[in-house]
VEXFI-696819 format. One line per 5 residues: number of its first residue (from 0); their letters; for each residue y, z, x of N, C-alpha, C. Coordinates in steps of 0.1 Angstrom, whole numbers, always signed. Layout:
# VEXFI-696819
NUM	a	Y,Z,X,Y,Z,X,Y,Z,X  ...
***
This chain:
# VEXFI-696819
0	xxxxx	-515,-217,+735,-514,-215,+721,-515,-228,+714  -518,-222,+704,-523,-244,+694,-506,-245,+685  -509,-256,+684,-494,-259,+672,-495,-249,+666  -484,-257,+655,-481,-250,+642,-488,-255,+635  -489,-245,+624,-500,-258,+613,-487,-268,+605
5	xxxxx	-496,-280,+601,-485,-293,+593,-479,-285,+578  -485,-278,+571,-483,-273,+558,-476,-262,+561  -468,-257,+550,-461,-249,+545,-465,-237,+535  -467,-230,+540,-471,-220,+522,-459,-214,+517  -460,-214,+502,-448,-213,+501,-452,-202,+483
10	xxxxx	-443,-196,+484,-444,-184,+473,-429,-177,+466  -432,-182,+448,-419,-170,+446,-421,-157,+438  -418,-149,+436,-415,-136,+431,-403,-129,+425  -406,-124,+417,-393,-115,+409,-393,-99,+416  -384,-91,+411,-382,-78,+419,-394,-70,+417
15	xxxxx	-399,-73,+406,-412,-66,+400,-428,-64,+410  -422,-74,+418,-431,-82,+429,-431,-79,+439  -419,-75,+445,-415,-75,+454,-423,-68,+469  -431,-58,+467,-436,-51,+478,-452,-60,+478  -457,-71,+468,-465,-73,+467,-463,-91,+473
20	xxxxx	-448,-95,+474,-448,-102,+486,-443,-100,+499  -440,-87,+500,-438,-83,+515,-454,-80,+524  -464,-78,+512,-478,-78,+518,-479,-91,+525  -474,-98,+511,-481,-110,+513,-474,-120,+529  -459,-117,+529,-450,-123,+539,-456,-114,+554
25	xxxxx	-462,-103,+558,-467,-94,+566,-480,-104,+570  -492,-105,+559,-501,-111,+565,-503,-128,+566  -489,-132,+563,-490,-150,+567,-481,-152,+585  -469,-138,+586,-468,-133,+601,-476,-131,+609  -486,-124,+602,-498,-119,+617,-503,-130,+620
30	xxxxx	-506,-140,+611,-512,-156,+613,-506,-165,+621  -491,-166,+622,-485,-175,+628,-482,-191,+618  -485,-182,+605,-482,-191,+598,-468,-198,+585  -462,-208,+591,-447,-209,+587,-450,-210,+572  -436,-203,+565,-433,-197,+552,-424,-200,+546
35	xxxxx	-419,-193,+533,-409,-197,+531,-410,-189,+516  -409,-175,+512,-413,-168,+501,-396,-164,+496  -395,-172,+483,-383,-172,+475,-384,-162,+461  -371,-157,+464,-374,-139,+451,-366,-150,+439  -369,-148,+431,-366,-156,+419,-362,-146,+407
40	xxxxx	-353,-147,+396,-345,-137,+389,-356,-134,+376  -362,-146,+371,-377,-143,+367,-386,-155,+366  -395,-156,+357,-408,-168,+358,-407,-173,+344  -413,-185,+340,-411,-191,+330,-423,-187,+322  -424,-189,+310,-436,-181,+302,-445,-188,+302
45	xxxxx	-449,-199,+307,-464,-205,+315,-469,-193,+322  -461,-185,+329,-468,-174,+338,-467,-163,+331  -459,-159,+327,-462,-146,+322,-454,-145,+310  -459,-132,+304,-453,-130,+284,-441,-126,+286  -435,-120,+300,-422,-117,+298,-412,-128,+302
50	xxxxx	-416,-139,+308,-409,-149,+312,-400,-155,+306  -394,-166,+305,-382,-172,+303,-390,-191,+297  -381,-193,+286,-384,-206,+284,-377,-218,+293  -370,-216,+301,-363,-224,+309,-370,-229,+320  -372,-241,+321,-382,-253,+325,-379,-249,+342
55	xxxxx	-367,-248,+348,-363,-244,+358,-375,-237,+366  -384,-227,+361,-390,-217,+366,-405,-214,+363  -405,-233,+365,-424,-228,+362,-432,-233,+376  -441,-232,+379,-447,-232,+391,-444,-248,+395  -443,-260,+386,-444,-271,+389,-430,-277,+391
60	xxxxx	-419,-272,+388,-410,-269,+390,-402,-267,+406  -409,-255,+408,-408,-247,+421,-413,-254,+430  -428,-259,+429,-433,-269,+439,-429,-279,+442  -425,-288,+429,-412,-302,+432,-404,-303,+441  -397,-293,+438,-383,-290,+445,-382,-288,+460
65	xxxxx	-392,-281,+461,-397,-274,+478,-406,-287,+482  -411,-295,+478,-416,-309,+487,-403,-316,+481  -399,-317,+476,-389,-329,+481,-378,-320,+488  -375,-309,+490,-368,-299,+502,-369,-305,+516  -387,-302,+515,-390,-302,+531,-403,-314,+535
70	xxxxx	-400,-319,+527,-410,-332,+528,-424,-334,+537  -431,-325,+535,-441,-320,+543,-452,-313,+530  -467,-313,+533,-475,-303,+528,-470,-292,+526  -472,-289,+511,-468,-272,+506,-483,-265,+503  -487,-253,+511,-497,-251,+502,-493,-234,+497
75	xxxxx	-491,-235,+475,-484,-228,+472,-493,-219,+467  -486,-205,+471,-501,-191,+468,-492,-182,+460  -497,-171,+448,-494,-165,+446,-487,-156,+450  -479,-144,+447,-472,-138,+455,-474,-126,+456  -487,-123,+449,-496,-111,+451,-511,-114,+457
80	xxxxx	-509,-127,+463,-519,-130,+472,-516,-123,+486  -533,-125,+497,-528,-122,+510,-538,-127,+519  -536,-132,+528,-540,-142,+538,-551,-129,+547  -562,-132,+546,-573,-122,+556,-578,-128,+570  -576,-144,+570,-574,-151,+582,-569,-163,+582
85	xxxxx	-571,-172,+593,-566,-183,+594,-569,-193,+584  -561,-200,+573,-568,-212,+567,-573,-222,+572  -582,-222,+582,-585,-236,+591,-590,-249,+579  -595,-244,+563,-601,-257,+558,-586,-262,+551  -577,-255,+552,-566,-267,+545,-563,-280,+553
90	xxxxx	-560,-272,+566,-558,-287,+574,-568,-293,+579  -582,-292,+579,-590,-304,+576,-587,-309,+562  -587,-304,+551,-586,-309,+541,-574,-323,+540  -564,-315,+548,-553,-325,+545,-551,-340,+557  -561,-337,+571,-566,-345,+578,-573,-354,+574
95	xxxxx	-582,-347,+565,-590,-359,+558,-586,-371,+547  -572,-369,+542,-564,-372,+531,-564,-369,+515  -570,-354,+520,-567,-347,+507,-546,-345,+498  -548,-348,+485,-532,-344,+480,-534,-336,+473  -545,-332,+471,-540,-320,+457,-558,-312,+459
100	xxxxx	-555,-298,+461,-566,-288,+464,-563,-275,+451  -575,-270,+446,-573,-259,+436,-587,-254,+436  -589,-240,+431,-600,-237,+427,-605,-240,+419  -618,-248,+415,-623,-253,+399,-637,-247,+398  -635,-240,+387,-645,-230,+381,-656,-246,+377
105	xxxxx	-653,-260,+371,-662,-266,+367,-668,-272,+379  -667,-270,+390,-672,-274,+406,-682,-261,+411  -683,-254,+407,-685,-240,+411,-703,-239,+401  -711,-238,+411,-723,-234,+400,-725,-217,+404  -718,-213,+409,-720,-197,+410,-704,-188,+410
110	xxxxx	-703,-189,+398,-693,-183,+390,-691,-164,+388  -703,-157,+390,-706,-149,+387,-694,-139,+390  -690,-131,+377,-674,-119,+380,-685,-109,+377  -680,-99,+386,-686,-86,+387,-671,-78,+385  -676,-72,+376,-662,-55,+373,-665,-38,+375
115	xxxxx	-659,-35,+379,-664,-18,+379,-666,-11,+370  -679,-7,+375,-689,+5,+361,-683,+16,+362  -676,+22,+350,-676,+37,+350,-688,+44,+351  -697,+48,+365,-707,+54,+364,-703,+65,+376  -706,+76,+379,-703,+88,+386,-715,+93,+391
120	xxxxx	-723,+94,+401,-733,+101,+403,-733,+113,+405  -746,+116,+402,-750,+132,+394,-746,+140,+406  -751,+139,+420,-748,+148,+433,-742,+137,+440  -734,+144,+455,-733,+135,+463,-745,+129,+472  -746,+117,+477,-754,+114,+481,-755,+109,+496
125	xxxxx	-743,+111,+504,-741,+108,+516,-735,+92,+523  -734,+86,+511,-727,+68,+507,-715,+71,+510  -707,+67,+521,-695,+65,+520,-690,+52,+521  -676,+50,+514,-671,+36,+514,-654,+41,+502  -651,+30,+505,-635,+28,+495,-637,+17,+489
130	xxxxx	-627,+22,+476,-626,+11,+467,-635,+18,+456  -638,+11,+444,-650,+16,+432,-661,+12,+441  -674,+19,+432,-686,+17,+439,-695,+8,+433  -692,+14,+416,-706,+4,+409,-695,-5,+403  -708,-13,+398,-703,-28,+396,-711,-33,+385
135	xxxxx	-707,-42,+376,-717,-46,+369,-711,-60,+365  -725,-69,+362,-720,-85,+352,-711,-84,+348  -703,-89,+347,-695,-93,+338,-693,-105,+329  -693,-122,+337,-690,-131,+327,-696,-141,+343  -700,-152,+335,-698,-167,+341,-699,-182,+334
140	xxxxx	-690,-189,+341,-685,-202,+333,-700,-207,+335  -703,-209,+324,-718,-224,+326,-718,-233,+326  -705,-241,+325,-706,-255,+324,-701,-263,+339  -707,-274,+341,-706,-277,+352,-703,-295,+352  -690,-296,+356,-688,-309,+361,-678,-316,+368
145	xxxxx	-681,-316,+381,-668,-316,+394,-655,-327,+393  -658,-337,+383,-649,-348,+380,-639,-342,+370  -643,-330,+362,-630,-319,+359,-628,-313,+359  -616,-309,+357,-610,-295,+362,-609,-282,+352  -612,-271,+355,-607,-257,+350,-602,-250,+361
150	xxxxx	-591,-243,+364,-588,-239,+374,-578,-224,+375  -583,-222,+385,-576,-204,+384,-566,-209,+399  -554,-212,+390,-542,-211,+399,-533,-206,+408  -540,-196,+415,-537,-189,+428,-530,-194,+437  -534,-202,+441,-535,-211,+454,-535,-223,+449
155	xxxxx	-530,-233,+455,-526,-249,+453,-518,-257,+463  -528,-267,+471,-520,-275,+478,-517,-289,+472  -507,-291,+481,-503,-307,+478,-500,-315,+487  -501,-324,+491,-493,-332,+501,-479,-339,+497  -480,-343,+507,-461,-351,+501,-464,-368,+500
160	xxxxx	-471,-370,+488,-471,-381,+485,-468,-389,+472  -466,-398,+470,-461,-406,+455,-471,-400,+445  -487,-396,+444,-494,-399,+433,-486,-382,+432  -494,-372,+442,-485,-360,+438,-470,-354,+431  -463,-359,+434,-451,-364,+429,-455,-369,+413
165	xxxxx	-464,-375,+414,-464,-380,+397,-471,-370,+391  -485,-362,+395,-488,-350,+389,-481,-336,+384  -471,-338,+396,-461,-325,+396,-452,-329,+381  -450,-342,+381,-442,-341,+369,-446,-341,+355  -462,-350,+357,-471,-349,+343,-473,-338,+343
170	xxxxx	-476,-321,+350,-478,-314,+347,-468,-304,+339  -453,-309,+349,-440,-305,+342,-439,-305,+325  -441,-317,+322,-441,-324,+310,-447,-313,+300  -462,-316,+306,-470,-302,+296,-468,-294,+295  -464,-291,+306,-456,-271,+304,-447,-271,+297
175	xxxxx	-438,-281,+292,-431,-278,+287,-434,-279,+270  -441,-293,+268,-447,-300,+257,-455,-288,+246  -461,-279,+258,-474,-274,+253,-469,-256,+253  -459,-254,+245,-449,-240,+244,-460,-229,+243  -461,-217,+251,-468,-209,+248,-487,-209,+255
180	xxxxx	-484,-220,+263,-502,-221,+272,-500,-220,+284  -501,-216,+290,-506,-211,+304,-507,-222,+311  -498,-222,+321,-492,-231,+332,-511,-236,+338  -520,-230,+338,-532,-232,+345,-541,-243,+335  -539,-242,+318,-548,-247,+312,-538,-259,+313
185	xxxxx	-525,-259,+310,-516,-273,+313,-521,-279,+324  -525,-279,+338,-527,-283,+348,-541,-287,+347  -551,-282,+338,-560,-286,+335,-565,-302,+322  -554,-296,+316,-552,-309,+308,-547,-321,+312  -536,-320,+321,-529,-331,+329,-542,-334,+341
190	xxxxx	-546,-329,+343,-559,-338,+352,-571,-341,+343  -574,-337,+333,-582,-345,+325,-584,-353,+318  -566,-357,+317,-569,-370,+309,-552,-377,+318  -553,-376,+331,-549,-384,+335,-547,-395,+334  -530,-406,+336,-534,-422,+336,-540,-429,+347
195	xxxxx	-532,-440,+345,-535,-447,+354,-533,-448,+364  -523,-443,+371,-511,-438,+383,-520,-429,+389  -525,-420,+385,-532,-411,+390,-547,-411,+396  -555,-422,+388,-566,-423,+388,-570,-421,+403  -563,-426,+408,-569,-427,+422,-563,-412,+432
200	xxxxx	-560,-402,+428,-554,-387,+430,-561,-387,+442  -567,-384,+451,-574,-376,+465,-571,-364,+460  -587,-356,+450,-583,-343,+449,-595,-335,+457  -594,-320,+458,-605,-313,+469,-606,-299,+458  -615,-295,+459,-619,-285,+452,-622,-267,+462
205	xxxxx	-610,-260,+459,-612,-253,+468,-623,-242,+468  -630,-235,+480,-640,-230,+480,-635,-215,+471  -641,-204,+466,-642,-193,+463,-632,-185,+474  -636,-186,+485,-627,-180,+498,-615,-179,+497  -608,-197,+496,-599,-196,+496,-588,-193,+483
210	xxxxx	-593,-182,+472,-588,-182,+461,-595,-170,+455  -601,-160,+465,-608,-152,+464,-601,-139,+448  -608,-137,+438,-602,-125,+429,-609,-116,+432  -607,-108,+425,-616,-92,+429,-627,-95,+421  -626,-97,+411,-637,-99,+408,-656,-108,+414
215	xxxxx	-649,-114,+426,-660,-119,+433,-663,-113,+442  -666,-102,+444,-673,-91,+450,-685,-96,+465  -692,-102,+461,-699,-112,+468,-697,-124,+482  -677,-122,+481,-674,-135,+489,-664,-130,+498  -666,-127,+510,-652,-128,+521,-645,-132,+520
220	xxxxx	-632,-127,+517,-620,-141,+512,-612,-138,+528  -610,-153,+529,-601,-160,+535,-584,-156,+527  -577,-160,+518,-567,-159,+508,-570,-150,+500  -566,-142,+497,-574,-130,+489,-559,-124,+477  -568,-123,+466,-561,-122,+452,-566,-106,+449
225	xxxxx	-566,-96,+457,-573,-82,+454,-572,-79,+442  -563,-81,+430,-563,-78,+418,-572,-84,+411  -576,-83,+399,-580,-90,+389,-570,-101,+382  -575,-111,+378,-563,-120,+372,-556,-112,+358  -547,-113,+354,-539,-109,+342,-549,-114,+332
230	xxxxx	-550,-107,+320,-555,-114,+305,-549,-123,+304  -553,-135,+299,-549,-149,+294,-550,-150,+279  -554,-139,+271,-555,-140,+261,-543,-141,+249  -530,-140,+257,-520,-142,+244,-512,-154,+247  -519,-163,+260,-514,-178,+257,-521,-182,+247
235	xxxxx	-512,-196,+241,-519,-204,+234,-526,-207,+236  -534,-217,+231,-548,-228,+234,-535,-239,+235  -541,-251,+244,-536,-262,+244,-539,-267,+238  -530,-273,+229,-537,-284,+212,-542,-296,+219  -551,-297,+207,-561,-312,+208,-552,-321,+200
240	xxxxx	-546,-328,+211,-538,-341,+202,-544,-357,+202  -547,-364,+193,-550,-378,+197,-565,-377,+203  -577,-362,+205,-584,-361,+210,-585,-362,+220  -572,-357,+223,-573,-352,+237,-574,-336,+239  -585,-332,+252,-584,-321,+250,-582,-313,+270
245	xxxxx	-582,-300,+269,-580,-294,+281,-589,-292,+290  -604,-292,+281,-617,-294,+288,-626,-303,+276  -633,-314,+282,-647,-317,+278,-659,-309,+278  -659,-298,+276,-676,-296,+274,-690,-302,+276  -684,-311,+264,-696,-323,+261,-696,-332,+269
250	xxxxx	-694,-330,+280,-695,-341,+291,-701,-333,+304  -699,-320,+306,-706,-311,+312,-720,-306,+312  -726,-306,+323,-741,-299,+328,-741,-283,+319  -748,-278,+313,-753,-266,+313,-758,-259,+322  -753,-248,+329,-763,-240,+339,-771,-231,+336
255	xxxxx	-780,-233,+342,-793,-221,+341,-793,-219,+349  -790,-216,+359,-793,-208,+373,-792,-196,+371  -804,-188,+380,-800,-176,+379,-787,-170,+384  -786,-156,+379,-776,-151,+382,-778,-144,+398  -773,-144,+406,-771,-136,+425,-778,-124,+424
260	xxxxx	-768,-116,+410,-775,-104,+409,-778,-101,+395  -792,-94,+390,-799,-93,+375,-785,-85,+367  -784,-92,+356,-774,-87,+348,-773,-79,+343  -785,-69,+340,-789,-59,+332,-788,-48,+345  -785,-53,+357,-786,-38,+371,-771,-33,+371
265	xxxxx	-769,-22,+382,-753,-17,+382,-757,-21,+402  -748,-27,+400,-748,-29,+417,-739,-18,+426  -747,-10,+435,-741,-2,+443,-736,-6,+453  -719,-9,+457,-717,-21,+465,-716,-11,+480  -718,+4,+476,-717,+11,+488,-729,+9,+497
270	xxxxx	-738,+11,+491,-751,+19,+495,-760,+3,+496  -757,-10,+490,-760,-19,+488,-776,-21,+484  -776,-14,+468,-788,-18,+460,-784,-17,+451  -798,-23,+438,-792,-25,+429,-798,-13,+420  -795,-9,+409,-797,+4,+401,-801,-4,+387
275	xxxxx	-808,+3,+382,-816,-2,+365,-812,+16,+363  -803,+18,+352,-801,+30,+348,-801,+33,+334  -810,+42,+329,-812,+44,+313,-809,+54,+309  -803,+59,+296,-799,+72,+295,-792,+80,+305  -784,+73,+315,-774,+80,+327,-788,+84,+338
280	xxxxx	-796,+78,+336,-805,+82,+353,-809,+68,+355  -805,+71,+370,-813,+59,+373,-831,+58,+370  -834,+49,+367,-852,+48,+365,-855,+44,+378  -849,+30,+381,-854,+22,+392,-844,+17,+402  -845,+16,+415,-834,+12,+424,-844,+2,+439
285	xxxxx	-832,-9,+439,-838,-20,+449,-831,-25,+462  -830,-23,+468,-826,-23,+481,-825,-41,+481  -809,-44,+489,-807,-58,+488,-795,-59,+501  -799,-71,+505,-795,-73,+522,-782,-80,+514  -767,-78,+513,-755,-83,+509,-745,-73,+512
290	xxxx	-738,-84,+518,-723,-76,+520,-715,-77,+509  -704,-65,+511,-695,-67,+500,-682,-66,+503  -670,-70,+494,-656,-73,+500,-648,-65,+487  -643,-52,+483,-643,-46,+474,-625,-43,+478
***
């Protein structure tokens, strides 16, 4: 049998949660992988509208505390996340002297969110499978520039090191500074206009896998987020202060890439083709070699 792994994952939850990290504490067991998932009385309103203003209970917070606890690699996941296999790229990541790992949509040139079509077909057709069937475009980020960050905060490693330690607390700051924005766009502004302490961060950008949402239909997850992320729409915006802002734009690539799959089809993720449908009939349908993770 191989070691243990060096990291820790570590996750908290309120009661609301609760069977949604008993998934999650089930499939980091099957792994053999050490834990440490803390039920918490609620979450600070970085995370959610019903949360609490008390600094105590924001994810940067929680992470602090638990590395300087156990003085070791934390890698912290949602608590409605679920482990589908072994994370083998954290600990190369962290072998290589990675301290700080996230998903970054501006690293990502294939963004593509696919959502379920309310479409019903006319007869049955002998397709079987679970889960919705059709699918259609939904949205993708087009800007592209790996030196910064936008990030969907799922999943997040750290090492146990001095610059980390200083991020955890620049990010503290914002969360607190920045009343009413979303613990993710705070973390996005504290790395975009980082000082000088930081500059030299060892950061890693994590793959789609490991930060999988449902909406990426397209990708095997490793760490898997089966839900859809919550609307973000009744955080703030992070104010532009001094011109500083949460993302540069204007310093970003424009993508034209095409899209995986044509935006105007309904993707049948059963039957695995794509459908062109007008007036509720299909006109045209195209057969396409892709697996899907639904």
């Amino acid at each position: 049998m191989g070691s243990a792994p060096d990291f820790l994952v570590v996750a908290m939850y309120t009661d609301s949660y609760a069977e949604k990290a008993a998934r999650l504490r089930a499939s980091l067991e099957s792994l053999g992988l050490p834990h440490e998932l803390h039920r918490v009385p609620t979450v600070h309103d970085s995370i959610s509208r019903k949360g609490t203003r008390d600094p105590a209970y924001t994810k940067a917070s929680f992470i602090g505390r638990l590395l300087e606890q156990h003085r070791r690699p934390l890698l912290y996941v949602d608590a409605d996340c679920e482990f589908r296999s072994a994370p083998a790229l954290i600990g190369e990541l962290l072998a290589g002297g990675t301290e700080f790992a996230i998903y970054n949509w501006a690293a990502d040139r294939q963004t593509e969110a696919y959502l379920p079509a309310p479409i019903a077909m006319g007869s049955p057709d002998g397709v079987s499978g679970s889960g919705p069937r059709f699918y259609r475009f939904a949205s993708k980020f087009a800007h592209y520039d790996p030196t910064q960050l936008l990030c969907s905060g799922a999943v997040q490693l750290y090492a146990d090191t001095p610059a980390v330690r200083l991020l955890l607390q620049a990010w503290q700051r914002n969360i607190e500074a920045f009343a009413g924005s979303a613990d993710d766009h705070c973390m996005d502004y504290t790395y975009n206009n980082r000082d000088a302490a930081l500059a030299n961060l060892r950061a890693a950008w994590l793959p789609k896998e490991y930060a999988r949402y449902g909406w990426w239909i397209y990708v095997k997850p490793v760490i898997d987020h089966p839900e859809y992320a919550t609307d973000a729409t009744h955080f703030k915006p992070v104010p532009q202060v001094g011109g500083l802002k949460q993302f540069y734009p204007e310093r970003a690539e424009v993508l034209k890439d095409a899209p995986l799959f044509p935006a105007d089809c309904v993707i049948d993720v059963h039957a695995r083709r794509l459908l062109m449908i007008e007036n509720k009939a299909i006109v045209r349908e195209e057969a396409i070699n892709q697996e899907f993770w639904t």
